[in-house]
NULUM-892355 format. One record per atom (N, C-alpha, C): residue in three letters; atom name; x, y, z. Coordinates in Angstrom, 1 decimal. Atoms other than C-alpha are relative to their C-alpha. Example, Ala and Ser with C-alpha at 12.3 -4.5 7.8 and 13.67 -1.06 7.14 Angstrom:
<rs>
+------+------+--------+--------+--------+
! rest ! atom !      u !      v !      w !
+------+------+--------+--------+--------+
!  Ala !    N !    0.9 !   -1.2 !    0.0 !
!  Ala !   CA !   12.3 !   -4.5 !    7.8 !
!  Ala !    C !    0.9 !    1.2 !    0.0 !
!  Ser !    N !   -0.9 !   -1.1 !    0.0 !
!  Ser !   CA !   13.7 !   -1.1 !    7.1 !
!  Ser !    C !   -0.8 !    1.1 !    0.8 !
+------+------+--------+--------+--------+
</rs>
This chain:
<rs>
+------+------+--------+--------+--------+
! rest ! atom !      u !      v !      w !
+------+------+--------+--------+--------+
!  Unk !    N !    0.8 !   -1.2 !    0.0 !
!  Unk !   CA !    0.0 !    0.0 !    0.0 !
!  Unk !    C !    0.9 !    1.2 !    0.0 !
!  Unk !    N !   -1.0 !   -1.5 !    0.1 !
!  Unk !   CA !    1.0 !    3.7 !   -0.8 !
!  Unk !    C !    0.2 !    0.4 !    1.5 !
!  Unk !    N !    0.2 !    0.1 !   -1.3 !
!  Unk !   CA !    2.0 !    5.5 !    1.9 !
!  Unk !    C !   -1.0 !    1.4 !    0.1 !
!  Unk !    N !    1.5 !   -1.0 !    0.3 !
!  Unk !   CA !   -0.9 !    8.4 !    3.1 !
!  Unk !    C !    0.9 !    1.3 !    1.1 !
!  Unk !    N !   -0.9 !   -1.3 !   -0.6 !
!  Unk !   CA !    0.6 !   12.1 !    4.1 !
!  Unk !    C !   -1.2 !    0.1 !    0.8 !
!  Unk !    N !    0.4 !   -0.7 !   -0.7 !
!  Unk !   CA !   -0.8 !   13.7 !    6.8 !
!  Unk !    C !   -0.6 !    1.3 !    0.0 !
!  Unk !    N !    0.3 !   -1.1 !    0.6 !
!  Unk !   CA !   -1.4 !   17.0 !    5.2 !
!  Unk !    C !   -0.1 !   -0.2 !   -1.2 !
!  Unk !    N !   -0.1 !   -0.2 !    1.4 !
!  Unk !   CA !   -2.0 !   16.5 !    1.6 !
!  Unk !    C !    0.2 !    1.0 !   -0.6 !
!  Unk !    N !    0.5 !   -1.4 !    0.7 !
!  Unk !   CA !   -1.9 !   19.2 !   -0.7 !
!  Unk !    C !   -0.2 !   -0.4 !   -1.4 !
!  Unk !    N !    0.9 !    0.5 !    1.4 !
!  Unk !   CA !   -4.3 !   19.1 !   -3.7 !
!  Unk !    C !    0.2 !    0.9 !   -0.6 !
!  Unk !    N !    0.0 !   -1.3 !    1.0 !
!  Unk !   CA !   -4.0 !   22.6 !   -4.7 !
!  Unk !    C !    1.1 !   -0.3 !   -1.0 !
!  Unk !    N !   -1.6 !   -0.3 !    0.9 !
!  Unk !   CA !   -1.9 !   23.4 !   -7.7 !
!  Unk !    C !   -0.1 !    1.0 !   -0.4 !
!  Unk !    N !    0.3 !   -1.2 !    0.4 !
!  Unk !   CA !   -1.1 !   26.8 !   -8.8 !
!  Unk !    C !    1.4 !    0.1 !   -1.3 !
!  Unk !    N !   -1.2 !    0.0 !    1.2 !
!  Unk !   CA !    0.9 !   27.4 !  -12.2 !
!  Unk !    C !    0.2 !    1.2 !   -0.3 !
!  Unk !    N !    0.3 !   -1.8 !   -0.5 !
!  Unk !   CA !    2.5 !   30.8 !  -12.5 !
!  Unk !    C !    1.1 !   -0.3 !   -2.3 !
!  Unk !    N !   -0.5 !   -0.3 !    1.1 !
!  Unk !   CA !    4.2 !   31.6 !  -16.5 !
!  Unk !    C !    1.4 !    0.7 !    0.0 !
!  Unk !    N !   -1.0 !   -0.9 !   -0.2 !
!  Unk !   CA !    7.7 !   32.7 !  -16.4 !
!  Unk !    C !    1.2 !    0.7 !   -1.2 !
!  Unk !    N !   -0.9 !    0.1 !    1.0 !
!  Unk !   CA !   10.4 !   34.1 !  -19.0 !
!  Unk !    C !    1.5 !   -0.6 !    0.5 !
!  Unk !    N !   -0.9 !    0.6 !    0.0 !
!  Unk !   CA !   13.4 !   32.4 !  -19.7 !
!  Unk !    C !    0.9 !    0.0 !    0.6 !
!  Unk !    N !   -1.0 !    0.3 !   -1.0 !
!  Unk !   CA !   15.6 !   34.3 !  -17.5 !
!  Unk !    C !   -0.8 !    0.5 !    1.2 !
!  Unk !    N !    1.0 !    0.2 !   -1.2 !
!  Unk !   CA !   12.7 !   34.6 !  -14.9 !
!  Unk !    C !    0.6 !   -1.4 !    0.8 !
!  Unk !    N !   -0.1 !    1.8 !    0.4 !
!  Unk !   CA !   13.3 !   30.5 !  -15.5 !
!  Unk !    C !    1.3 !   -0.1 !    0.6 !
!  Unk !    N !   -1.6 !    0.5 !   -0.2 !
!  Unk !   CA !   17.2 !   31.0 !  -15.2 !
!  Unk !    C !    0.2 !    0.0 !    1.6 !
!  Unk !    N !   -0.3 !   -0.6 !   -1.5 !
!  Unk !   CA !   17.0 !   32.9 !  -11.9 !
!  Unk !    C !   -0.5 !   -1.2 !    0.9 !
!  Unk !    N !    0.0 !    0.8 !   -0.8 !
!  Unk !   CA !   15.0 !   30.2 !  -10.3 !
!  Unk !    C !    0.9 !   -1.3 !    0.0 !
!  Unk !    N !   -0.9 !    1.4 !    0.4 !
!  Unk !   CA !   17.3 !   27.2 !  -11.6 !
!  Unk !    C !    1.5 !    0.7 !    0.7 !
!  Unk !    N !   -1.0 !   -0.2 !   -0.9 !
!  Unk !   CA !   20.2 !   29.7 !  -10.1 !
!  Unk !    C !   -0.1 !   -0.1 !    1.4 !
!  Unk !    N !    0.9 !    0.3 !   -1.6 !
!  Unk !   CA !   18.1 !   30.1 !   -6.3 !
!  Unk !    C !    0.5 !   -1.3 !    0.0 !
!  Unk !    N !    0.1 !    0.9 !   -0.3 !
!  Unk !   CA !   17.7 !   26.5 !   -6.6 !
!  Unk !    C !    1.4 !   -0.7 !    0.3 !
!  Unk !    N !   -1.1 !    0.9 !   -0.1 !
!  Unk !   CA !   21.4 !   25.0 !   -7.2 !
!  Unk !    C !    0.7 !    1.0 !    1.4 !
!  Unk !    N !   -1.0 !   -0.7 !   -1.3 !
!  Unk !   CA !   22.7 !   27.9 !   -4.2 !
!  Unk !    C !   -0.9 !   -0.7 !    1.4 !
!  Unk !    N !    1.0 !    0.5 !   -1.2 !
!  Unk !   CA !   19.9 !   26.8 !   -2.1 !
!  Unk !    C !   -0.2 !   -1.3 !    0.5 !
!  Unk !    N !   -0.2 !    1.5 !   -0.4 !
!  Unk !   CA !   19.9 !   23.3 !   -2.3 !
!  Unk !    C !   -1.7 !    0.0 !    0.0 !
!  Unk !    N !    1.1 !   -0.1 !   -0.1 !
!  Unk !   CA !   15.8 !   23.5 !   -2.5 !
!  Unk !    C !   -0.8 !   -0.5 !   -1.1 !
!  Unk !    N !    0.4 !    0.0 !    1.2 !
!  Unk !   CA !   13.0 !   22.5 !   -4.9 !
!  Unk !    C !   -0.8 !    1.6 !   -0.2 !
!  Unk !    N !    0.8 !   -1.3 !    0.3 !
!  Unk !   CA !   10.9 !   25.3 !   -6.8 !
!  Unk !    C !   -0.6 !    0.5 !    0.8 !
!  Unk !    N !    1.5 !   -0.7 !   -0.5 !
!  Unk !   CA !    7.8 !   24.7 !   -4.6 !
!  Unk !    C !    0.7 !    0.8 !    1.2 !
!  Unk !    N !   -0.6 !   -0.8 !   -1.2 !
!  Unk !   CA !   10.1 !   25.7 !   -1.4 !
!  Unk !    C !    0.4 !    1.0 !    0.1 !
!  Unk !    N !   -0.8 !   -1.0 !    0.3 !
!  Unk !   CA !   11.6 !   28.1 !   -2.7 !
!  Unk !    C !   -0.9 !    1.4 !    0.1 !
!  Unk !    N !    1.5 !   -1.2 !    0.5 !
!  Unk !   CA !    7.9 !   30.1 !   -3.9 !
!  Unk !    C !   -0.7 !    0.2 !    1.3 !
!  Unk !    N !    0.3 !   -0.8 !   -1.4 !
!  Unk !   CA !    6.8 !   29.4 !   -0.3 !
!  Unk !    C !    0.6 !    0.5 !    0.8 !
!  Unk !    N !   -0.8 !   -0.6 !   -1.2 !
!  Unk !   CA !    9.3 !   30.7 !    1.2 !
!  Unk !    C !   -0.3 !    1.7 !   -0.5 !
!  Unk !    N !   -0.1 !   -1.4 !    0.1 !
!  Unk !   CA !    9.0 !   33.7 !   -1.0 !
!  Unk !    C !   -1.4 !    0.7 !    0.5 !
!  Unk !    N !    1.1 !   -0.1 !   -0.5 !
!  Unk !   CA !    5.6 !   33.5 !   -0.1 !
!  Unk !    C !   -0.3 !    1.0 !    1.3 !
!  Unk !    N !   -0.3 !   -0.1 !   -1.6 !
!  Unk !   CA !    6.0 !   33.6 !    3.6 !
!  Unk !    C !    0.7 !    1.9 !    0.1 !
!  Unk !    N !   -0.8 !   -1.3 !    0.3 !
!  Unk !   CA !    8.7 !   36.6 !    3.1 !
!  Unk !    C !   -1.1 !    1.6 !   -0.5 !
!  Unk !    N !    0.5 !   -0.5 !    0.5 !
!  Unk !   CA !    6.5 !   38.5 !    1.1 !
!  Unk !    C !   -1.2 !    0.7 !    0.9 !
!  Unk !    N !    1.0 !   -0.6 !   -0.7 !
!  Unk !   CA !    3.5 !   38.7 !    3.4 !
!  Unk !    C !    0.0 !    1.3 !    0.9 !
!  Unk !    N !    0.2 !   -1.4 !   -1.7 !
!  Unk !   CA !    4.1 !   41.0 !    6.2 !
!  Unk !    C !    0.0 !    1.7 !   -1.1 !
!  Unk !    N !   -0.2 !   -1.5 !    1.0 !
!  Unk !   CA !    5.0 !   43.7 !    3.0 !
!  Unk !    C !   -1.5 !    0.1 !   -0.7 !
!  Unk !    N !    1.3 !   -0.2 !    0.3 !
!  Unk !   CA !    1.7 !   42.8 !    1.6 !
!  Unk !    C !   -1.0 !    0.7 !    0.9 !
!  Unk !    N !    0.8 !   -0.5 !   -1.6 !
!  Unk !   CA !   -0.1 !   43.7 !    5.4 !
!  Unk !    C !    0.5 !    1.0 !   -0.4 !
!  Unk !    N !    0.0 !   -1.5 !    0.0 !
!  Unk !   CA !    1.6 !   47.0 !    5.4 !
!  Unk !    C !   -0.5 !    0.4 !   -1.0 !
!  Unk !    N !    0.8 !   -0.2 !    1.1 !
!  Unk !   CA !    0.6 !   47.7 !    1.7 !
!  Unk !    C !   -1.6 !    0.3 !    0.0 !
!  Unk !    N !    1.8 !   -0.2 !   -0.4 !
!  Unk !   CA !   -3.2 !   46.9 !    2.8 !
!  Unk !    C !   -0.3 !    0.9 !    0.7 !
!  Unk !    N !    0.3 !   -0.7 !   -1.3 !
!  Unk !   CA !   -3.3 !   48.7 !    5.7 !
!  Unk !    C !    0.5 !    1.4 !   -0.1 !
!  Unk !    N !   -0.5 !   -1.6 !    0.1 !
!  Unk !   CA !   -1.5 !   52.1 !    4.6 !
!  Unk !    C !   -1.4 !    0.8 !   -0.7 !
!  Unk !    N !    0.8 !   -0.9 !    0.6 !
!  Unk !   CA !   -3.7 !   55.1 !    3.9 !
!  Unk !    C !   -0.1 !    0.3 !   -1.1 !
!  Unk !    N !   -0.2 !   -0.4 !    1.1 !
!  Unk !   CA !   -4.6 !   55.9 !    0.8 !
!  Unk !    C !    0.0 !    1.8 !   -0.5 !
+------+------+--------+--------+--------+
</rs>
């Protein structure tokens, strides 16, 4: 029998990138030792708290 994760994840999200979009992550990844998906949540993660201030500033 397979074996069964504990958290699955079903989502999938596909994003379009250019070639040296493409390169940059294939450079990240060999310095990082990481795959793509880790790499996008990490930027994820990073990203947020700038997105919060963004929302929350006055217009």
């Amino acid at each position: 029998m397979g074996n069964y994760k504990e958290h699955p994840k079903y989502n999938i999200i596909s994003i379009r990138v250019t070639d040296e979009e493409k390169a940059f992550f294939e450079k990240i990844k060999r310095h990082t030792r990481k795959n793509m998906t880790m790499i996008i949540r990490e930027a994820m993660h990073l990203y947020y708290p700038y997105a919060e201030l963004s929302a929350n500033r006055p217009k």
